[in-house]
N, C-alpha and C positions, 0 to 999 in steps of 0.2 A: 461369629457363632450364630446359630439359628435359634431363631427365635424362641421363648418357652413354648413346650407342649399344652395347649387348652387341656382343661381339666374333663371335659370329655373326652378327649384322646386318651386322657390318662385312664379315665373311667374304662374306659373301650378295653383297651390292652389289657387291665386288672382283669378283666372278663375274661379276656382272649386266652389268660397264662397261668387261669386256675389249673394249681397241680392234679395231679392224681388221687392224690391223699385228703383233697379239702373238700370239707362238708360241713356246709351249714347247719346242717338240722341241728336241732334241739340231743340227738341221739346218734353218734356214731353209727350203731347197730340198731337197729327198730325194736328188737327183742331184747336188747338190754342195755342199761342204763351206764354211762361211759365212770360213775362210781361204782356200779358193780364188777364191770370190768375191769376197772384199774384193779382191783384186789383178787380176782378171780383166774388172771393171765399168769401172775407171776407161783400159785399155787399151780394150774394146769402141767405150767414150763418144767416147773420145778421136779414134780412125779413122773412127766414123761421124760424129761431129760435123766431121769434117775434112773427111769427102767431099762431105756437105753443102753445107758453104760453097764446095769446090772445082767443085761443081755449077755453081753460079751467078756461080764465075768464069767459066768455060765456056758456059755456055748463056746470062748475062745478059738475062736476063727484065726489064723494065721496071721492075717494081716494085722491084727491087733496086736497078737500076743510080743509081738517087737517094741511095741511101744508100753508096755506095761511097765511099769515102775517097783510092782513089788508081786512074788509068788501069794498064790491063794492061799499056801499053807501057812506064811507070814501073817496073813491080815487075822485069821482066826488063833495063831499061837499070841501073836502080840496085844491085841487091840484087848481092852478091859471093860465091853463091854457089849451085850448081843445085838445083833441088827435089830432084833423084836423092840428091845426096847429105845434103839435111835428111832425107827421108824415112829413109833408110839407119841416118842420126845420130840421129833419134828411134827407131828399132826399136831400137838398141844402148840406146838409154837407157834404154827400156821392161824388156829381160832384164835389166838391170840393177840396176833395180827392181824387177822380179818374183823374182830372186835374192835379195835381201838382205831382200824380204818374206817369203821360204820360211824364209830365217836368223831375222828377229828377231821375229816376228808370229806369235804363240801365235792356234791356232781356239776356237772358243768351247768354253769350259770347259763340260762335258756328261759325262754317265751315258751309257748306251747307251739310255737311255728319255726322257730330259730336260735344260734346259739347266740351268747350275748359278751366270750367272753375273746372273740377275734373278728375282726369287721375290715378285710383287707381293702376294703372301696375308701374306709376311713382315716387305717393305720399308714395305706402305702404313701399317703399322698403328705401326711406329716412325716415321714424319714425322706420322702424327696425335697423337700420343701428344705431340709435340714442339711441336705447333701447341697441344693443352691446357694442355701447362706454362706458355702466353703468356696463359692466362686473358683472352683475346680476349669483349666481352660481343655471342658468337653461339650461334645453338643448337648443340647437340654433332652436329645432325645434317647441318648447312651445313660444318661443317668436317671430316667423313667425306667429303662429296663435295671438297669441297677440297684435302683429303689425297690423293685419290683422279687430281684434275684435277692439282695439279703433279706426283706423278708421271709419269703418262702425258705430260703433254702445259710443264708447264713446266721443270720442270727439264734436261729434253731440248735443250726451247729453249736453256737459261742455257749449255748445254754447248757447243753445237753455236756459237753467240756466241762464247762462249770461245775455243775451237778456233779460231773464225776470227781472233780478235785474236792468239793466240798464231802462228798462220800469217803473220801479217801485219809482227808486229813481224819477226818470225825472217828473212823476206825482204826487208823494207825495209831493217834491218841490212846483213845479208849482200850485197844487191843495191849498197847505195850504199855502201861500203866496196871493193867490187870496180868502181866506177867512179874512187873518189877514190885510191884506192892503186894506182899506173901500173902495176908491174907482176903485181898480179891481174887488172885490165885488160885486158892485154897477153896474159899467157897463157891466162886462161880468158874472161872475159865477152866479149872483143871477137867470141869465135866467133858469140854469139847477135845481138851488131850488125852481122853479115854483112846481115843483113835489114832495111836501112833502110825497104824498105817489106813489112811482115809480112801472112805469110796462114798461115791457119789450119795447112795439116801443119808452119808451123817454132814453133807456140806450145813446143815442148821440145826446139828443137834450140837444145844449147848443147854444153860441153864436156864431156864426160862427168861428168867430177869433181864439177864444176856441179851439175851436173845432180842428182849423189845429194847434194847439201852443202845445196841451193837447195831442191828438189823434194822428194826422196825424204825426207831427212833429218827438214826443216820440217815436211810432213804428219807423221811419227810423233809429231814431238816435240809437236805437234797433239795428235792421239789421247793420249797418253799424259797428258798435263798436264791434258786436259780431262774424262779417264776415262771418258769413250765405253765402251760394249760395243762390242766387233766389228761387231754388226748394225747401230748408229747408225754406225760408222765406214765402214762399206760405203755408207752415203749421204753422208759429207761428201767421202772420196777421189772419190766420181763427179762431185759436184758442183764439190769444186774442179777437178778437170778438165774438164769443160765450161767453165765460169769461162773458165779460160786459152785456150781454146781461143776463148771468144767473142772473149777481150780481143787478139785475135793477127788475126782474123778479114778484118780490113781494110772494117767497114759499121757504121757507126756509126747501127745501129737505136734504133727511138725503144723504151722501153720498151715500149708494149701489142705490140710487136712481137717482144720478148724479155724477158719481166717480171722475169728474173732482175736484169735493170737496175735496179727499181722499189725491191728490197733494196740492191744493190750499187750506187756510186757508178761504179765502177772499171769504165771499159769501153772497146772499140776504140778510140775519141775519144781518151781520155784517154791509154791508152800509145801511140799511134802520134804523139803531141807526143816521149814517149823516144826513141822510134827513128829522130827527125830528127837531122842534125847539129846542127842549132842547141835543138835539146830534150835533150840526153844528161846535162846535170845537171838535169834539173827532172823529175817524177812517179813517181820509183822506187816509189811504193807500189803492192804485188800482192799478189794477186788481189783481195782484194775492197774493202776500204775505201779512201779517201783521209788519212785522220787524219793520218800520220806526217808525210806531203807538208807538212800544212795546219799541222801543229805546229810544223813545223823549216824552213821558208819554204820547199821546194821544188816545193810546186804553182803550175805554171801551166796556167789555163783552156785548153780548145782555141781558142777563138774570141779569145781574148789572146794567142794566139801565134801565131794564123793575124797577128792586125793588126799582129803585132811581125814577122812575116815579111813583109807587105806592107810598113811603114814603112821595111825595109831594101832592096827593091826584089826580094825574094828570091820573092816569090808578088806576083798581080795583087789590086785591090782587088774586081774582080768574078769572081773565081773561081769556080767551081761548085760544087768541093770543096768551100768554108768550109763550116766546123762550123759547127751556128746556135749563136745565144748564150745564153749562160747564163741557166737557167729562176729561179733563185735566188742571193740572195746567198752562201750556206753550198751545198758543194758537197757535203754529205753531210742537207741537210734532208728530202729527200723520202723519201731513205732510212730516217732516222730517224723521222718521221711512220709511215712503212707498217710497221716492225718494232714501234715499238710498239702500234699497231691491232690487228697478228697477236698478240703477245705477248698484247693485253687478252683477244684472241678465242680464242686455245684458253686461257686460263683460266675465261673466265664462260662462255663457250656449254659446255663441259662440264659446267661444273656446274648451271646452269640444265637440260640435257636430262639428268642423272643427276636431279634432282631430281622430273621427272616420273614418275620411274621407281616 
C-alpha cells in the first residue's frame, strides 16, 4: 500500500473539492441572516406552491384535470369549512411558527468573518483518520477522497434520512393518538377534517395547538436529533413543506411529474384515503414515508379502497377518479430502489471525479 497522504495533500484536495454549495461566510446570503431564512423559505414555498395548485383549480388545463382526485363541486358541497378561513388559519399558524422560531432557533454560529459551526480543513481529516484506524486494504489515497465524499455529500444524506424518520415517527404518533383518543379528536384534529376533500392552502390548517405540537414542534425535534447545521435545516423545513403541501394538493401525479414522489411513497393518493369518512383510521403516516402505516396494519392502498368503497355501493365501479393500481407489492420499493441509487451516486461519482483531480 502507499504510503499516507501528508496532511498538505490533504489540506490541498479539501481545497480542491470544495462543493458548490459551500460557504463560509458568516451569512449564506449577505442580505439575510441564515435564521431568518430558515423560517422565511418554508412560509415562501408554502404560498407559492399553494397558488400553484390553486391555479389549476381554477383555470383546469387538461393535462391536469386527469389527475385530479376529486370534482370542484365535491370540495365546496363537502368540505365544512370556507377557504377564507383556512387561509386566515394557516397565516395564524405560520406567525406562530415564525414566533417560536425567533424563541428557540439560534443562526449560525459565526465570527464577523466566517462560519464557526463546519470547518472541512478540520472535520475531514478527523473522519480520515477514523477510516485508517479500520485498516481497510485501500490506498491511503482512495480514502482521502472518501473521507472527503461522506463528508460533503454522505453524511448530509444519513442526516437528512434521519430527520425524516424522526419527523415521521413524531407525527404518525401524534397524528394517530389524536384520532384514537375522542376527545383530542374532538377538540383539536377534527379542525383539519373540516376538509374531507383537501387542496393545497388547508395542507396547515389545523388547530393552532396542533399545529405547533404536530408541525412546528416535529421539525425542530427533527433538526435537533439529526444535528443538521442551520444551512442543511433551511433545505429540509422547505422541503418538508412542499411535501405537505403536495400531499394536500388534491392530483395525484405520477412521479416524472413530481419526482419528489420517486423518493417519498406518501403522496395526495395516499392521504386523501384519510380524509374520507370511511379512511380516517387508516394512512396516518406524514409527510414522507409509509413505514409506520405498513408496520402497525394501518395502510390501505388507494386503489383498495377505492374497490372497498365500490363494494359498499359508496363510489361506482367505473369511476374516473379511481387511483390506478398499485405499481408494486411493497408500497415503499420504488422509493427505496431510488434512495439507494442516490446514496450509491453521491458517494462513488465524487470520489471517482476527485480522483481525476
Amino acid at each position: 500500500m502507499k504510503d499516507s497522504v501528508a496532511a498538505s495533500e490533504v489540506h490541498a484536495l479539501v481545497r480542491q473539492t470544495l462543493p458548490f454549495f459551500y460557504s463560509n461566510a458568516p451569512r449564506y446570503f449577505t442580505a439575510i441572516s441564515d435564521h431568518d431564512l430558515a423560517l422565511l423559505m418554508p412560509v415562501l414555498v408554502y404560498w407559492s406552491a399553494s397558488l400553484f395548485f390553486h391555479s389549476l383549480d381554477v383555470l383546469r388545463p387538461a393535462w391536469s384535470e386527469k389527475f385530479r382526485l376529486h370534482e370542484p363541486e365535491e370540495l365546496k358541497r363537502r368540505n365544512r369549512v370556507s377557504m377564507t378561513r383556512v387561509i386566515l388559519m394557516v397565516m395564524l399558524q405560520h406567525a406562530i411558527q415564525t414566533a417560536l422560531g425567533i424563541a428557540i432557533m439560534e443562526d449560525t454560529p459565526a465570527t464577523p468573518t466566517e462560519r464557526l459551526d463546519a470547518d472541512p480543513y478540520k472535520d475531514i481529516p478527523v473522519i480520515l483518520n477514523w477510516m485508517r484506524s479500520l485498516h481497510l486494504p485501500v490506498y491511503d489515497g482512495f480514502l482521502v477522497r472518501a473521507a472527503i465524499a461522506l463528508y460533503w455529500w454522505g453524511i448530509p444524506w444519513f442526516q437528512f434520512w434521519f430527520a425524516c424518520f424522526v419527523l415521521d415517527a413524531w407525527q404518525y404518533m401524534l397524528h394517530r393518538t389524536m384520532h384514537e383518543v375522542r376527545f383530542l379528536y374532538r377538540m383539536l384534529h377534527s379542525h383539519h377534517h373540516r376538509l374531507y376533500v383537501p387542496y393545497a392552502f388547508g395542507a396547515l390548517y389545523n388547530h393552532p395547538l396542533e399545529g405547533m405540537l404536530l408541525d412546528t414542534l416535529g421539525a425542530e425535534l427533527a433538526r435537533v436529533l439529526s444535528c443538521m447545521t442551520l444551512r442543511q435545516t433551511i433545505v429540509f423545513f422547505t422541503l418538508s413543506t412542499f411535501k405537505t403541501v403536495c400531499d394536500h394538493c388534491g392530483y395525484a401525479f405520477p412521479w416524472y411529474y413530481n419526482p419528489i414522489h420517486a423518493l417519498f411513497p406518501n403522496n395526495a393518493a395516499y392521504h386523501d384515503v384519510h380524509h374520507q369518512t370511511q379512511g380516517l383510521r387508516f394512512n396516518y403516516s406524514q409527510p414522507f414515508f409509509v413505514h409506520f402505516d405498513t408496520i402497525l396494519g394501518t395502510r390501505v392502498d388507494p386503489a383498495d379502497f377505492h374497490a372497498m368503497l365500490v363494494k359498499k355501493g359508496i363510489k361506482k365501479a367505473d369511476d374516473e377518479k379511481a387511483p390506478p393500481p398499485s405499481q408494486s407489492t411493497s408500497p415503499y420499493t420504488t422509493a427505496t430502489v431510488w434512495s439507494s441509487v442516490l446514496f450509491a451516486g453521491i458517494l462513488v461519482v465524487p470520489v471517482v471525479a476527485y480522483s481525476l483531480m
